[in-house]
Backbone bond lengths (Angstrom), bond angles and torsions (degrees), N, CA, C in turn:
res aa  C-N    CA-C-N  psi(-1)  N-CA   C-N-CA  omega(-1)  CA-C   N-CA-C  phi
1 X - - - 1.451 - - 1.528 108.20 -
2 X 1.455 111.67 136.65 1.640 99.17 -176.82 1.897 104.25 -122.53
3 X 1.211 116.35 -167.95 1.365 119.44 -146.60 1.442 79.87 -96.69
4 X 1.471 120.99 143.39 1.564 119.11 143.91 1.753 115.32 -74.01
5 X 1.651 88.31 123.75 1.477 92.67 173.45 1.767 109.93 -107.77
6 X 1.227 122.97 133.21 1.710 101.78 -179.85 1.714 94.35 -100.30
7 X 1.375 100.37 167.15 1.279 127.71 -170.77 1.805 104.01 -113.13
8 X 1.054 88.30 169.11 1.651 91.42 -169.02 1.575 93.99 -79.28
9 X 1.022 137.94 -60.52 1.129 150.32 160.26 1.543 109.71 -3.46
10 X 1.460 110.91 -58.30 1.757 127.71 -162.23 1.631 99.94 -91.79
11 X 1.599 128.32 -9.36 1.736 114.52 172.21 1.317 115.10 -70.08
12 X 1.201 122.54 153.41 1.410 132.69 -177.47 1.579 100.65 -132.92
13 X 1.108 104.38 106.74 1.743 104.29 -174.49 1.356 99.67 -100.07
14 X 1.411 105.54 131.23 1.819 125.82 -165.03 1.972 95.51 -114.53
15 X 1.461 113.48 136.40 1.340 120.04 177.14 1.144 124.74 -99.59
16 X 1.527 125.18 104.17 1.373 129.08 -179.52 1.390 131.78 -102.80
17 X 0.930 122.93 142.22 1.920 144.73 -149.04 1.662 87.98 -106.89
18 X 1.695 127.01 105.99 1.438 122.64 122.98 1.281 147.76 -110.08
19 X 1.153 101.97 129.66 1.635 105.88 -171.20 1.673 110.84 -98.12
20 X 1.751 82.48 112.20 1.715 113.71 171.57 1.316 126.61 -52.44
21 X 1.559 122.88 -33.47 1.458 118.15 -173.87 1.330 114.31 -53.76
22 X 1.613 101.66 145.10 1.486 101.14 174.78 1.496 121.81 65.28
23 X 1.390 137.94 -1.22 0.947 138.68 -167.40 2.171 95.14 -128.39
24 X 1.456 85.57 148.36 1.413 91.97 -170.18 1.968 107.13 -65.93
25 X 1.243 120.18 152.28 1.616 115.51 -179.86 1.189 98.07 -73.87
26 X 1.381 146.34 -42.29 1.698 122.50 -165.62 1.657 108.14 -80.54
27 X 1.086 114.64 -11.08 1.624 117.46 157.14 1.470 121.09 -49.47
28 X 1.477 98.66 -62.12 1.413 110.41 -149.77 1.637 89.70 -80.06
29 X 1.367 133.48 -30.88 1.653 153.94 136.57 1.678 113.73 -0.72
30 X 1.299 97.82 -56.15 1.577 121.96 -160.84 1.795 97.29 -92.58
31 X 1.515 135.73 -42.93 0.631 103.40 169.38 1.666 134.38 -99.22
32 X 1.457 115.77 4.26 0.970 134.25 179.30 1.586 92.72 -72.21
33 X 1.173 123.30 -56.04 1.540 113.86 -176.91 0.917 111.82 -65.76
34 X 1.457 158.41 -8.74 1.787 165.91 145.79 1.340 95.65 -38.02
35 X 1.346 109.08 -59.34 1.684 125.23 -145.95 1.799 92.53 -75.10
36 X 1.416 113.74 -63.17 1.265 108.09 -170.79 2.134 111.43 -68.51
37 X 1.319 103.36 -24.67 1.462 86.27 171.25 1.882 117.08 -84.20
38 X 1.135 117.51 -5.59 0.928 117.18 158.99 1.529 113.70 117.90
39 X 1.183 101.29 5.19 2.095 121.83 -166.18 1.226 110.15 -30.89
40 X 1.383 106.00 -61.23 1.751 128.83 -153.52 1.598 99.86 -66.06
41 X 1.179 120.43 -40.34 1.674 123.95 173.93 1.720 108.04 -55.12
42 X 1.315 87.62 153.20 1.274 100.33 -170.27 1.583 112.58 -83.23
43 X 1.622 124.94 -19.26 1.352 152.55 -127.63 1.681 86.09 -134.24
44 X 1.370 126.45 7.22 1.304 127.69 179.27 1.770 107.48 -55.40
45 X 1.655 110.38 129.06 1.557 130.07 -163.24 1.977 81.80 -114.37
46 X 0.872 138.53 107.50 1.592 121.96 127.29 1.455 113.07 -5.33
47 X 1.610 112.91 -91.26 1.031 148.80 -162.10 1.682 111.45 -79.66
48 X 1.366 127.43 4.17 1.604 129.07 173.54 1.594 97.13 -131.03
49 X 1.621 117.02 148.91 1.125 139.46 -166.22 1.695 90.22 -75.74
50 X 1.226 148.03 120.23 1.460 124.57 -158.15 1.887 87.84 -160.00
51 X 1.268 133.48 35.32 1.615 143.86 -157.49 1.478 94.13 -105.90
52 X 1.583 80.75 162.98 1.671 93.90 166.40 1.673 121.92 -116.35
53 X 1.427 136.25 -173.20 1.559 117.96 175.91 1.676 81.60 -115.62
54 X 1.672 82.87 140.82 1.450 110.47 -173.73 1.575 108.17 -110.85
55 X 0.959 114.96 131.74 1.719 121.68 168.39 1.383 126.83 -119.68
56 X 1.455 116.90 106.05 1.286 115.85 -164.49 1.491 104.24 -93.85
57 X 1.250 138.46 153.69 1.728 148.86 -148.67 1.407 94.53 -131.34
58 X 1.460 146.24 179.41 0.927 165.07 128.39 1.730 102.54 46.39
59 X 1.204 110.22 73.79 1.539 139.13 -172.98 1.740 92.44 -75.84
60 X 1.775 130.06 -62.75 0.972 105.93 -157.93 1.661 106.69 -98.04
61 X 1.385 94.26 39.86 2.175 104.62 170.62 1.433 97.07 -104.87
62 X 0.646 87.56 -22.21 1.778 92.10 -162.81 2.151 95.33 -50.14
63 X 1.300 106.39 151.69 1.399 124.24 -162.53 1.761 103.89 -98.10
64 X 1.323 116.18 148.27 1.545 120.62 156.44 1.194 94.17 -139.62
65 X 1.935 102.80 129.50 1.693 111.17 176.47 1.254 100.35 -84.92
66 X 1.270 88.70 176.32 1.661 93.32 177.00 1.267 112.65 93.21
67 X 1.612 103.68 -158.28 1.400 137.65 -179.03 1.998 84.43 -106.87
68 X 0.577 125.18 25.12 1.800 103.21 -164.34 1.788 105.30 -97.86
69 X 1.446 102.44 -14.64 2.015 111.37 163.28 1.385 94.48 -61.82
70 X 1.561 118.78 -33.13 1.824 83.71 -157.38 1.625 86.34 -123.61
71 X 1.570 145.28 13.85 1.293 120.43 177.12 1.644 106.74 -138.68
72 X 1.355 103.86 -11.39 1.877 112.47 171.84 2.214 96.90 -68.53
73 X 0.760 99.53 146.61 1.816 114.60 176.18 1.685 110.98 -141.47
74 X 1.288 94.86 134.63 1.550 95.25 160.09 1.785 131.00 -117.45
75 X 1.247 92.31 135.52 1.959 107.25 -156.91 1.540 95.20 -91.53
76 X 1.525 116.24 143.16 1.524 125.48 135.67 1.052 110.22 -163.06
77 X 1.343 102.03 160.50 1.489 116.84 176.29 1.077 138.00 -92.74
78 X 1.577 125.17 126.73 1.547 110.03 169.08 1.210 162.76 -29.86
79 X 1.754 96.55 -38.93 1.397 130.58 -157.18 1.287 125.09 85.93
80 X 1.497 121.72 -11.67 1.259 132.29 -176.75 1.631 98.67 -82.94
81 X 1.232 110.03 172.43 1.630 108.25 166.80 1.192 121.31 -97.18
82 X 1.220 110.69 138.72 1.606 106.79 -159.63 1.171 128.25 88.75
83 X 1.242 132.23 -8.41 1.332 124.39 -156.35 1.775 102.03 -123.64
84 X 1.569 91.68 61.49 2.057 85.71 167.83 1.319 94.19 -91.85
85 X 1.593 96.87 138.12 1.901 99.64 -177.66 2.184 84.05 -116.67
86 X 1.269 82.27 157.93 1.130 111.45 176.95 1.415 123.02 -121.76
87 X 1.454 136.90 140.68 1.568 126.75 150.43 1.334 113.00 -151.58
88 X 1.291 113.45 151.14 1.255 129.44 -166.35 1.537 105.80 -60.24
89 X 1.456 135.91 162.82 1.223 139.75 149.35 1.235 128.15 -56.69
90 X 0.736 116.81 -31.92 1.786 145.67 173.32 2.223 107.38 -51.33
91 X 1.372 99.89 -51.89 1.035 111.41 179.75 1.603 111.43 -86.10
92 X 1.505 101.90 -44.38 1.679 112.99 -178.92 2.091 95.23 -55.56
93 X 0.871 119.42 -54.14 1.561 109.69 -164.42 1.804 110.11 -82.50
94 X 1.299 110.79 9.05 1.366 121.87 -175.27 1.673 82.32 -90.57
95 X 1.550 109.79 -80.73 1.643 122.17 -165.29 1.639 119.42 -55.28
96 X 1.825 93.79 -49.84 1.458 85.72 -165.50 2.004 97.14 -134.02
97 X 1.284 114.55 61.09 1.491 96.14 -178.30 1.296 133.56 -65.18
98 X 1.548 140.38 -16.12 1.119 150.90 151.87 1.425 111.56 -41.93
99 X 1.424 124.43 -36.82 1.287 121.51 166.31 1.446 113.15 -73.59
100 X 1.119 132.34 -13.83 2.073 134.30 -178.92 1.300 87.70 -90.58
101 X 1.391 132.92 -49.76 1.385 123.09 179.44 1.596 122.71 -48.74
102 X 1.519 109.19 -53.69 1.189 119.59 -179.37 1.711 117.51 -64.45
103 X 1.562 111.90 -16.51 1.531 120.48 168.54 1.140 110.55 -42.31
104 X 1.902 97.35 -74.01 1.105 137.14 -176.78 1.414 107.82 -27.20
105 X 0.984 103.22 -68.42 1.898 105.72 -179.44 1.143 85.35 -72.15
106 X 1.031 167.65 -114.04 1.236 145.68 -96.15 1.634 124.75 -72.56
107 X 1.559 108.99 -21.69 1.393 120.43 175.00 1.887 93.32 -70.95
108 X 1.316 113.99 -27.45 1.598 98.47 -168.94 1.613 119.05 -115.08
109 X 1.148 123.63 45.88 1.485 159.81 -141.88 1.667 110.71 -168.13
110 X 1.329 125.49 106.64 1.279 125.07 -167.78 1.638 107.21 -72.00
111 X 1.925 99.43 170.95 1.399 103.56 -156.57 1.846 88.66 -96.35
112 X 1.080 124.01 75.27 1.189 109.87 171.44 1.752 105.48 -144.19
113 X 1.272 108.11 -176.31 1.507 111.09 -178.72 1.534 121.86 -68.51
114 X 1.610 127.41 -13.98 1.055 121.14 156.39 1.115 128.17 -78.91
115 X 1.830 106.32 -23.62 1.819 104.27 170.72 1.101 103.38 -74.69
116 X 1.455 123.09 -36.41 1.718 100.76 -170.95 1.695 116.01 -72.97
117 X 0.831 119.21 7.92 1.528 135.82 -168.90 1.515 87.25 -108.88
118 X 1.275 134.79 -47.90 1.239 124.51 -169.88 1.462 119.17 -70.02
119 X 1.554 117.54 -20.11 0.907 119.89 -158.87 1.822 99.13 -95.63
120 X 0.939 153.00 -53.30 1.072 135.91 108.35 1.279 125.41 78.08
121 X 1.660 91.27 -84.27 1.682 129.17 168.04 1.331 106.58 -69.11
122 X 1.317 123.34 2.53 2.050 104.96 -170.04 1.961 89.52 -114.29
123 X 1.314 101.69 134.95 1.742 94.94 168.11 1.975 84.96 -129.19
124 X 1.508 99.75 153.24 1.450 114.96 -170.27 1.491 96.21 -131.28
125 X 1.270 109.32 101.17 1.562 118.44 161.28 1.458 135.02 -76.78
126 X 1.304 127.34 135.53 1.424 127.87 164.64 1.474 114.39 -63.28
127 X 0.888 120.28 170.43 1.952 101.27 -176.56 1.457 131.39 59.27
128 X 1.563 104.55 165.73 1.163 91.27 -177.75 2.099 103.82 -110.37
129 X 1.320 111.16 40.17 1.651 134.31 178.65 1.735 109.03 -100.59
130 X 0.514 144.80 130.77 1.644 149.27 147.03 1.231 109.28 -111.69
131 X 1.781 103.80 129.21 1.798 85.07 144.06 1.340 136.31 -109.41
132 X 1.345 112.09 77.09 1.726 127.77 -177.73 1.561 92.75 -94.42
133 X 1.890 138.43 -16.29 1.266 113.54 -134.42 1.875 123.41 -56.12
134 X 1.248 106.41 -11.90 1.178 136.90 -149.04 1.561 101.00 -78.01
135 X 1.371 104.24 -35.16 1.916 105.80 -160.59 2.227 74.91 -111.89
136 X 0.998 122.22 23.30 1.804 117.44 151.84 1.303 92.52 46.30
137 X 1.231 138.74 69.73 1.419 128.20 138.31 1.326 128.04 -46.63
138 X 1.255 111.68 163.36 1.667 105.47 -172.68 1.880 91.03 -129.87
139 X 1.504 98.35 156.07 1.711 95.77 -167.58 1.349 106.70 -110.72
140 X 1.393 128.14 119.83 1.231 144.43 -150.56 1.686 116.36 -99.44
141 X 0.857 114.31 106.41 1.646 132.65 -178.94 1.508 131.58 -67.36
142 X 1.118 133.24 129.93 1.797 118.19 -158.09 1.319 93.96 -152.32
């Protein structure tokens, strides 16, 4: 008996709908990164790009337990010297939450050329509207 290997040729990438409200962000994190590396399939490659496109809904419902609204921060740098800027979460999910979402997955999605390819596949909406309706996503339950 030998191993099924799939070919790029043989993936069928399927589009799935999650909706963030009310639900904690490293949840909705954890399974969005399953979905886009390709977990849930049965035909799962390590080593072949084998994901699905993920659509996340209601980005600024989405939950932080804790204290982590008012003491988690997110850092980057300019390139200039001196200039690590910082801002709270608190403010980041006020202005721009689709971007805390897209962290999120991205801290849990490996640093290599299939994650960055995977990532790609994830779009993070404000609202509960997308316009994917066309490629029929299906809305995924956890």
């Amino acid at each position: 008996m030998s191993t099924y290997m799939p070919k790029a040729g043989d993936i069928t990438r399927k589009w799935y709908v999650i909706d963030a409200a009310g639900k904690p962000m490293g949840k909705v994190a954890v399974e969005a990164a399953k979905l886009l590396r390709g977990k849930n399939e049965p035909t799962f490659t390590p080593h072949a790009d084998c994901g699905n496109h993920v659509i996340i809904i209601n980005c600024e419902k989405a939950v932080l337990t804790g204290k982590k609204l008012e003491q988690k921060k997110y850092y980057h740098h300019t390139g200039y010297i001196g200039h690590l800027k910082e801002v709270k979460y608190e403010t980041l999910m006020k202005t721009k939450p689709q971007f805390a979402m897209t962290k999120a997955v991205k801290g849990m999605i490996p640093d290599t050329v299939i994650g960055r390819q995977a990532l790609t596949r994830l779009r993070c909406v404000v609202g509960a509207e997308h316009p994917h309706a066309a490629q029929k996503p299906e809305t995924w339950e956890f």
